[in-house]
C-alpha positions as CSV (number, residue, x, y, z in Angstrom):
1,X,-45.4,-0.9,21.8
2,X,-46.0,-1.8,17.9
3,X,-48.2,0.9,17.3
4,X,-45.2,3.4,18.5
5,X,-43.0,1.8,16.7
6,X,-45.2,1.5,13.1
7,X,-45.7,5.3,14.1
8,X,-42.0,5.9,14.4
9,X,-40.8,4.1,11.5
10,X,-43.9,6.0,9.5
11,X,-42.4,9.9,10.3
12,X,-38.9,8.2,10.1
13,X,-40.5,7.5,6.3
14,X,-42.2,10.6,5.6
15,X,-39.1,12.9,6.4
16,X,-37.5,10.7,4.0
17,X,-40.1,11.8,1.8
18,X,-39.7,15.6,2.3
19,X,-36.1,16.1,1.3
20,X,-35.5,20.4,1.1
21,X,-32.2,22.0,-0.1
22,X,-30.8,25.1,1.8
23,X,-28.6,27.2,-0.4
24,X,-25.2,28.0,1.0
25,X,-24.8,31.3,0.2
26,X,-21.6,32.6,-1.6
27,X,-20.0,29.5,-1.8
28,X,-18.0,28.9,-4.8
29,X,-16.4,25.7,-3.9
30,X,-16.4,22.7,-1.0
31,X,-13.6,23.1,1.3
32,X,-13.2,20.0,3.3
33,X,-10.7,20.2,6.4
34,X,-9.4,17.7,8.6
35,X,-11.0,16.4,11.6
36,X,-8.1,17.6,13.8
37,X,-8.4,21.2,12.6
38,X,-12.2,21.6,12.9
39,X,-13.3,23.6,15.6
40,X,-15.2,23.2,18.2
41,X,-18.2,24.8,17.2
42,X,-17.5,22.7,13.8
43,X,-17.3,19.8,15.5
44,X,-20.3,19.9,17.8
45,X,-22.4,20.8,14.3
46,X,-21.1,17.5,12.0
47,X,-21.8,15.3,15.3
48,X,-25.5,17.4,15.3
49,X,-26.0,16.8,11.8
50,X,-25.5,13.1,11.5
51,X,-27.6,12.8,14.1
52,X,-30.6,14.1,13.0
53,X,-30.0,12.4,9.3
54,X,-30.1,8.9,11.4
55,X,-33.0,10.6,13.3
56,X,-34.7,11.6,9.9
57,X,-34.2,8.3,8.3
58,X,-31.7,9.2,5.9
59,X,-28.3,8.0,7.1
60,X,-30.0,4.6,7.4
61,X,-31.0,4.8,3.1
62,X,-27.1,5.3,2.8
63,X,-26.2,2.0,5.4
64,X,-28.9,0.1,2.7
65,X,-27.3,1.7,-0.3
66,X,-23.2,0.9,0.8
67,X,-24.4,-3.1,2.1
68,X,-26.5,-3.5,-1.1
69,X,-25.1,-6.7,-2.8
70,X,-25.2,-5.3,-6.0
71,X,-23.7,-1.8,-5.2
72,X,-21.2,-2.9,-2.4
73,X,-19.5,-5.1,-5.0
74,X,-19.0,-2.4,-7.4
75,X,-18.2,-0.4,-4.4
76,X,-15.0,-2.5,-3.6
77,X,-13.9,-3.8,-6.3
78,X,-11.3,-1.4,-9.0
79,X,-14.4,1.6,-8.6
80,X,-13.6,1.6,-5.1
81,X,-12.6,5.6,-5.0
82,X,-15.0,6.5,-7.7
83,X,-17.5,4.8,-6.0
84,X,-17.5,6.5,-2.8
85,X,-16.5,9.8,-4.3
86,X,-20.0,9.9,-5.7
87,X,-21.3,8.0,-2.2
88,X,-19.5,10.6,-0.5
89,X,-21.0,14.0,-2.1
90,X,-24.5,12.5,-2.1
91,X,-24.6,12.2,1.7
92,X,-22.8,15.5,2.1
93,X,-26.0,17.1,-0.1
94,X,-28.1,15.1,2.5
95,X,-26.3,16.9,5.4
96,X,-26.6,19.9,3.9
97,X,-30.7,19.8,3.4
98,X,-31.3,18.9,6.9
99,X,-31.3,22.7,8.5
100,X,-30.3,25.6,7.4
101,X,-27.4,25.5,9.8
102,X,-26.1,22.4,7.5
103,X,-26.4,24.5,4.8
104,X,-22.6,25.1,3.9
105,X,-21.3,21.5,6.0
106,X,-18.8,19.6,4.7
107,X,-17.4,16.3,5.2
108,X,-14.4,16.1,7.7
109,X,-11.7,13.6,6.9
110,X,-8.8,12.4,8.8
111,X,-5.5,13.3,8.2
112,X,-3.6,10.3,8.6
113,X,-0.2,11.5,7.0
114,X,0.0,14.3,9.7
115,X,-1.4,12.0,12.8
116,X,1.2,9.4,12.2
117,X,4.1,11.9,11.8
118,X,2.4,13.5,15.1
119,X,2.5,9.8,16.5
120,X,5.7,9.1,16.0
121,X,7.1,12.3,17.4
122,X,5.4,11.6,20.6
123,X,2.7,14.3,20.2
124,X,-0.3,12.3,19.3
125,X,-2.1,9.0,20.8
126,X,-3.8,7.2,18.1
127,X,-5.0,3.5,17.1
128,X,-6.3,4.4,13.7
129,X,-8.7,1.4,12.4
130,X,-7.5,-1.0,15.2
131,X,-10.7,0.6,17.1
132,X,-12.2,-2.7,19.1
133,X,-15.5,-1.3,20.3
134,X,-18.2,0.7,18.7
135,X,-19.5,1.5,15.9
136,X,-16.2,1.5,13.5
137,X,-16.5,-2.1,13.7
138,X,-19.0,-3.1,10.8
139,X,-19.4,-2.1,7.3
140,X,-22.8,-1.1,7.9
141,X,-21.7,2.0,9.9
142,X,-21.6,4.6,7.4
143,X,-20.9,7.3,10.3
144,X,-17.2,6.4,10.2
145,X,-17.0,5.6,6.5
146,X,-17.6,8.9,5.5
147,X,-14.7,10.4,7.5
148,X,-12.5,7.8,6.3
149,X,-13.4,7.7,2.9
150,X,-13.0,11.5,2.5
151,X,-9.2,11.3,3.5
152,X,-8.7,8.5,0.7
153,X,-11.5,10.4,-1.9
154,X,-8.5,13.4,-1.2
155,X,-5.4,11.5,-1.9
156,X,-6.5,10.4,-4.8
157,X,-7.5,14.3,-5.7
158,X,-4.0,15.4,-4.8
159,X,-2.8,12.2,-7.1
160,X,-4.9,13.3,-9.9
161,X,-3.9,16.9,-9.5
162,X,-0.1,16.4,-9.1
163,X,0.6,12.8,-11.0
164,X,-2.0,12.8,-14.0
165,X,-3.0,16.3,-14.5
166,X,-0.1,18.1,-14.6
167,X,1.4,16.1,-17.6
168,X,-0.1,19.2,-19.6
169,X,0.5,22.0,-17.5
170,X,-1.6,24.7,-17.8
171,X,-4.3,23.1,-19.9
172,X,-7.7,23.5,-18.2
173,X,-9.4,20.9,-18.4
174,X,-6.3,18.9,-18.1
175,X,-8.1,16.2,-19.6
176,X,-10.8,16.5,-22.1
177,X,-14.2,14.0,-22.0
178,X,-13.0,11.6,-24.4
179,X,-9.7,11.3,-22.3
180,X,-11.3,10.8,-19.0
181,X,-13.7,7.8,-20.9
182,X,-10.5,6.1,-22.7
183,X,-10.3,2.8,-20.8
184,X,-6.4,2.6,-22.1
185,X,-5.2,5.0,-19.9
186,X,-4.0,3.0,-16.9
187,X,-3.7,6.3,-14.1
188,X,-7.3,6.7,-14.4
189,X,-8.6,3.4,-15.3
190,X,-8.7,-0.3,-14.1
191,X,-11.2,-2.7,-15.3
192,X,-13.2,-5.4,-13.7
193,X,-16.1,-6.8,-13.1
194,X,-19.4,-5.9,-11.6
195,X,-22.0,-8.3,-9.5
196,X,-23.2,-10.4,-12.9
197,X,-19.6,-10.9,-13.7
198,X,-19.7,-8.6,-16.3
199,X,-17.2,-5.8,-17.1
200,X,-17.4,-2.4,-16.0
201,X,-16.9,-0.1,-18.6
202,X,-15.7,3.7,-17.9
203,X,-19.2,5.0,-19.4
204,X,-21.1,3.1,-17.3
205,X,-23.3,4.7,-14.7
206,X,-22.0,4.3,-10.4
207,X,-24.7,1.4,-9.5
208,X,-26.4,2.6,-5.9
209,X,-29.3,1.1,-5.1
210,X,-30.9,1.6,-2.0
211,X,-34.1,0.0,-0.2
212,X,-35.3,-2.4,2.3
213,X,-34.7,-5.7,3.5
214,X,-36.0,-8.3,0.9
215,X,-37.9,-5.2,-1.0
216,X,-36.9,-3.8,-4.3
217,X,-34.0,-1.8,-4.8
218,X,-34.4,1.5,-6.1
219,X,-31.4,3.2,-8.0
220,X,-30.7,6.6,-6.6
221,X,-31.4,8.8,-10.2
222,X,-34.9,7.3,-10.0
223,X,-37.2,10.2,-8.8
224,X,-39.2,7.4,-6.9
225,X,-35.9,7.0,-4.8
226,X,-36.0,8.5,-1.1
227,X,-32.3,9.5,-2.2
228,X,-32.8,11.1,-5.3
229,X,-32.7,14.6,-4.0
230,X,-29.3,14.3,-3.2
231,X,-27.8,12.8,-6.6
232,X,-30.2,13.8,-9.2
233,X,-27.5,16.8,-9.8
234,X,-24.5,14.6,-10.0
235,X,-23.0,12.8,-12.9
236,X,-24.0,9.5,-13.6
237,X,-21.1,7.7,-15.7
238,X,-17.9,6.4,-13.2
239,X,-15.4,8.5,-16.1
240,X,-17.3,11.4,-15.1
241,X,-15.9,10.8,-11.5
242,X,-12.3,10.9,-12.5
243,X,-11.7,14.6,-11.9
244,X,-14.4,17.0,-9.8
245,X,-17.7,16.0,-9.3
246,X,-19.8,18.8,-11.1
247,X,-23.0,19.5,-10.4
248,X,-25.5,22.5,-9.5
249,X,-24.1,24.4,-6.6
250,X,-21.6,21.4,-5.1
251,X,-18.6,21.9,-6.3
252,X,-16.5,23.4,-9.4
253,X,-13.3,22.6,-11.2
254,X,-10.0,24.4,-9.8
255,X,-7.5,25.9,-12.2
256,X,-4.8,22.9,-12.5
257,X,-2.1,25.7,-13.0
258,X,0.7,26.3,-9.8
259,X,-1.9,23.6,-7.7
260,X,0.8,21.6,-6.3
261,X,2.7,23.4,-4.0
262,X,4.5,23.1,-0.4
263,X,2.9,24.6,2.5
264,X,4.7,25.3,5.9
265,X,5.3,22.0,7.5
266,X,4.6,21.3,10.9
267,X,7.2,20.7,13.7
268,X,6.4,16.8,13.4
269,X,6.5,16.6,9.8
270,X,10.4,18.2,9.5
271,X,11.4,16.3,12.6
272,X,10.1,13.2,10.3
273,X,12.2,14.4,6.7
274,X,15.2,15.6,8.5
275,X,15.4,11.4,10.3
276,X,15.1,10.3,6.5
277,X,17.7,12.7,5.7
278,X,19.9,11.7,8.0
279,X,18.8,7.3,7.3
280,X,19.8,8.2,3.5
281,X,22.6,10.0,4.1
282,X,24.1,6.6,6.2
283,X,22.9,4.6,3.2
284,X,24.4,6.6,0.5
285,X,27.7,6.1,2.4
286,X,27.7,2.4,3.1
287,X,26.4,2.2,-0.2
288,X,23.2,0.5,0.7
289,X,20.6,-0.5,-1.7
290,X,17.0,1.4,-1.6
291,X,14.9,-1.8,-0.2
292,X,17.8,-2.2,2.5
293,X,17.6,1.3,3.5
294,X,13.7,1.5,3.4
295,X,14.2,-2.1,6.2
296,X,16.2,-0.3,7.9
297,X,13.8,3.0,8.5
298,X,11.0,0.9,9.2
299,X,12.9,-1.5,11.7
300,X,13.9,2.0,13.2
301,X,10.4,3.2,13.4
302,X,8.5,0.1,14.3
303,X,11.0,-0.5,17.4
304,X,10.7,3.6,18.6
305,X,7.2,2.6,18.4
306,X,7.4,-1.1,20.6
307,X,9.9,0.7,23.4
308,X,8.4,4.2,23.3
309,X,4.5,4.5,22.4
310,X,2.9,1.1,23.9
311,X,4.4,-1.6,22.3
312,X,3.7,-3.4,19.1
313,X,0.8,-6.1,20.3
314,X,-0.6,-8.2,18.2
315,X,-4.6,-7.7,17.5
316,X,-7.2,-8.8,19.9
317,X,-9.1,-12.2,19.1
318,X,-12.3,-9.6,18.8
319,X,-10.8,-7.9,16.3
320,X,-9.5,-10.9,14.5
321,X,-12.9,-12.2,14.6
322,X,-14.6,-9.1,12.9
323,X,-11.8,-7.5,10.6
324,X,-10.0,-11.2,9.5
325,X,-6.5,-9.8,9.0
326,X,-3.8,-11.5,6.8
327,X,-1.3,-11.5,10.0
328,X,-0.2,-9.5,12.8
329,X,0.7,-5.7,12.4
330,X,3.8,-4.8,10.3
331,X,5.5,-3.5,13.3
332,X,4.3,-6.5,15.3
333,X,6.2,-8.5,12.6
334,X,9.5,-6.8,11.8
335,X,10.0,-5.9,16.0
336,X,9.2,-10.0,16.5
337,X,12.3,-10.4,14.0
338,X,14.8,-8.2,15.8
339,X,14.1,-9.8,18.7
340,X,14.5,-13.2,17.4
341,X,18.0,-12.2,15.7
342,X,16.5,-12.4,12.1
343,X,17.1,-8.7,11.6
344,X,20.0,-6.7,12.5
345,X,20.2,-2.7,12.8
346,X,23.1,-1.5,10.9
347,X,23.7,2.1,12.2
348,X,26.0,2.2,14.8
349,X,24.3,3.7,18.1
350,X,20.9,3.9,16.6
351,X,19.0,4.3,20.3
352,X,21.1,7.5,20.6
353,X,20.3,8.6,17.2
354,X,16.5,7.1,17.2
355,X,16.1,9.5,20.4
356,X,17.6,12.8,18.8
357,X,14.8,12.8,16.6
358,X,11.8,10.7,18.5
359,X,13.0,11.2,22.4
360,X,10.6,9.2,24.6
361,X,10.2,9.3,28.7
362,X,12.9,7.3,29.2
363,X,15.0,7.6,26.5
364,X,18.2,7.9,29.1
365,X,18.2,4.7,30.0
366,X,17.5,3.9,26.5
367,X,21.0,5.9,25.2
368,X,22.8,4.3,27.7
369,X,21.6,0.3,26.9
């Protein structure tokens, strides 16, 4: 039994060994798409893919890498989305070298603005992180990490894009070098400090190490590192990280000219704006104040939610145990208070107007309370 296991660990090793890079031909750029859009042939491929990087040894270097003392604390503390960003193209090369069939993969991400306007309107069925069994419950599962961390790595690109970049429109680059390193600019930049308590400077390079249990630590530039392969292309300093990753065939810099601009929404999303329309429209003529209309939405929301999507519950004493929140959920909280008197809905037949934009199965009996 320990010989097959030495003899598994040793291939597990020398795959690890043998990293090869497929070229993904005419590619000019990355295009990530959301997990609900992929289909099914896309789908069936990521799923194939991870498995044969755990398989190959791989996806188990990255687990090391993101629980690494040194590295995890850089990893969430203020270089959080830098962090990952880098964490995040580096197993994406992995994928990609694994078969040729990987060759053009890219990282799915969820697309939690849409899912939750698709929740609300009745149309989805979704817990999002409350997820009480398997493997999203530890940090050392990188397999559902990468999917979440993609969707945040994205809304900080369409942040950058839309926020930062486009105070000089139609300058490309947007931001020159010495801009991205300037530690004064506060959209870019927040300082603090690494593992040895000292400060993390914008010139500094991402700190990943990876390795075994009580071995040493490699850093992923050093060619001695199992992961080198698949970051010896990519920048090194976190400014660097600000905008685009750059590196040799993984990804280039779109023009930041025209960038931000409305797509057709879906049926969810105008049901959604045309509620708020209507919520501000009733607080511009009661003359409300913007953090009384903004209680007054989520009340609204968080009690469509307890009497029409399964209830607001607080979390299970398993998840309490493993995730160690602050409280119960937000809707938990603020449905708690209306019931308790604490809070009072101030639009007059709110069930009948709640259920003109978010009807549920029994919404009749609802109207008619």
């Amino acid at each position: 039994m320990r010989a097959a296991v030495a003899t598994l660990v040793l291939l597990a090793i020398l795959v690890v060994g043998h990293a090869q890079r497929y070229q993904c031909k005419g590619e000019t750029f990355r295009l990530r798409k959301p997990w609900s859009m992929l289909t099914a042939t896309e789908r069936a491929r990521h799923i194939a893919a991870v498995g044969d990087a755990m398989s190959a040894g791989y996806h188990h270097r990255f687990v090391e890498m993101h629980t690494e003392p040194q590295s995890e604390c850089e990893a969430h503390g203020c270089m959080f989305i830098y962090w990952h960003r880098k964490f995040l193209l580096g197993y994406e090369n992995m994928l990609r070298s694994l078969k040729p069939e990987y060759a053009c993969l890219t990282l799915p991400y969820w697309d939690y603005a849409t899912l939750s306007s698709s929740f609300v309107s009745g149309m989805r069925r979704t817990r999002g992180h409350n997820v009480l069994i398997g493997p999203a419950r530890f940090l050392n599962s990188s397999a559902r990490h990468v999917v979440q961390q993609a969707e945040i790595d994205l809304m900080h690109r369409i942040y950058f894009k839309c926020v930062v970049a486009d105070t000089v429109p139609g300058r490309v680059p947007v931001l020159s070098d010495s801009a991205k390193r300037s530690e004064s600019d506060t959209r870019i930049w927040r300082s603090c400090v690494r593992y040895n308590e000292t400060t993390i400077r914008s010139t500094d390079p991402v700190l990943m190490l990876a390795g075994q249990y009580n071995q040493v630590k490699i850093d992923v530039h050093n060619p001695s590192s199992p992961l080198y392969e698949f970051f010896k292309d990519l920048p090194r300093a976190y400014y660097k990280t600000a905008t685009f990753l750059q590196s040799a065939g993984s990804s280039t810099n779109p023009s930041y000219v025209d960038r931000c601009v409305d797509r057709p929404r879906l049926a969810c999303e105008v049901t959604e704006q045309s509620f708020l329309d209507y919520m501000s429209n009733v607080a511009g003529e009661r003359g409300w104040s913007h953090d009384h209309l903004i209680a007054q939405v989520e009340a609204l929301v968080c009690i469509h939610h307890h009497e029409c999507l399964g209830g607001c519950a607080d979390y299970s004493d398993e998840f309490k145990a493993t995730f160690h929140p602050m409280g119960p959920p937000r809707c938990k909280v603020v449905v708690d208070r209306w019931k308790n008197g604490q809070l009072h809905i101030r639009v007059k037949n709110w069930r009948a107007i709640l259920a003109r934009f978010f009807p549920c199965a029994h919404d009749a009996a609802i109207a008619n309370a």
